[in-house]
C-alpha positions in Angstrom: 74.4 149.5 95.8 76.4 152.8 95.4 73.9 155.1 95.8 73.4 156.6 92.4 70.5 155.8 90.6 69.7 154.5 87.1 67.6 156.5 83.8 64.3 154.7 83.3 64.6 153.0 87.3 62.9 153.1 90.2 63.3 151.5 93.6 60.9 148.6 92.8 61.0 146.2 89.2 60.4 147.8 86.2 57.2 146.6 84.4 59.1 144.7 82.0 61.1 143.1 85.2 58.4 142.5 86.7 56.2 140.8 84.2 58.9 138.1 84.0 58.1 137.3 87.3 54.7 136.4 87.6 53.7 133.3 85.8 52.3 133.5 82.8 48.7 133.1 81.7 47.7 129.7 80.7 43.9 129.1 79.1 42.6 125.8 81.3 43.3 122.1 79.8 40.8 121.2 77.3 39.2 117.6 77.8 40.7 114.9 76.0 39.4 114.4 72.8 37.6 110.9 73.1 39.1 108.3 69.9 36.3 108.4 67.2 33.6 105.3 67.6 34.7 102.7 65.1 33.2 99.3 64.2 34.6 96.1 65.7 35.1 95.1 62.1 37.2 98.5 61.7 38.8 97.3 65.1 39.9 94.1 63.6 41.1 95.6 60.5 43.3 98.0 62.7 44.8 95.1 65.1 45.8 93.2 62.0 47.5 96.0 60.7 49.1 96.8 63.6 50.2 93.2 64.4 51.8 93.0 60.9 53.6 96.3 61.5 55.2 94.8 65.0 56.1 91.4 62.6 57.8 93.8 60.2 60.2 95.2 63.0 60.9 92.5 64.4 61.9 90.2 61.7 64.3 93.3 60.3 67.9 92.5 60.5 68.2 95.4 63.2 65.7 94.3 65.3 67.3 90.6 64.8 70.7 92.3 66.1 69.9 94.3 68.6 67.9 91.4 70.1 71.6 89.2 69.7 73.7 92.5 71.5 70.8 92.6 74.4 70.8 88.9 75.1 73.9 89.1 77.8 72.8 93.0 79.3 71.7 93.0 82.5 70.4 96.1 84.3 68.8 97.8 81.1 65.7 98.0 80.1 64.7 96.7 76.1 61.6 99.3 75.2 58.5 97.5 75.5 56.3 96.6 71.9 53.8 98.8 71.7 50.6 97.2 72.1 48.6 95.9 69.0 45.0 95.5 70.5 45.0 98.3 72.6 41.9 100.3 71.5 42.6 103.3 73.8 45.4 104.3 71.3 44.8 106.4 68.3 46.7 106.1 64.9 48.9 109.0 65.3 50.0 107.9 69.2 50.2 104.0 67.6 52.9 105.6 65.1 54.5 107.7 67.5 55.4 104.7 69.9 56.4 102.6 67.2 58.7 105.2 66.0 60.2 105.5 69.3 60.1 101.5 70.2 61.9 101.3 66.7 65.1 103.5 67.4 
């Protein structure tokens, strides 16, 4: 604002300046990678496993007190079990949810 002007400046943005602007370049979404075929039998193997793994939580003495400390809340939300049959879920997703139903 003072008139005198800068080293290295010129009256618009600077290419560095100016690069930060503009958004930058993002390749296009890939298509969701489709969960690999696997037999029913595999399917009922999984389910089993899965089912055990929700039994494990909740009979653990943390899940047991945390459901004894909810009982009386009102207004909040307990996370919701992640579902065992659900065959639209991989293995990594499955044990990503669990993870975050768990804490």
């Amino acid at each position: 604002g003072n008139g005198e002007s800068r080293p290295g400046r010129s009256g618009g943005l600077a290419g560095e300046e100016q690069m930060l602007q503009q958004p930058p370049h993002q390749a296009p979404l890939a298509p969701r990678p489709t969960l690999p075929e696997a037999t029913e039998e595999e399917w009922q193997r999984r389910a089993e496993k899965r089912r055990a793994a929700v039994q494990t939580v909740k009979g653990s003495p943390e899940y047991l007190a945390y459901k004894v400390a909810d009982d009386g809340v009102e207004g909040v939300a307990a996370p919701r079990t992640p579902d065992a049959e659900s065959r639209q879920i991989s293995k990594r997703k499955w044990e990503d949810e669990v993870r975050q139903w768990r804490t």
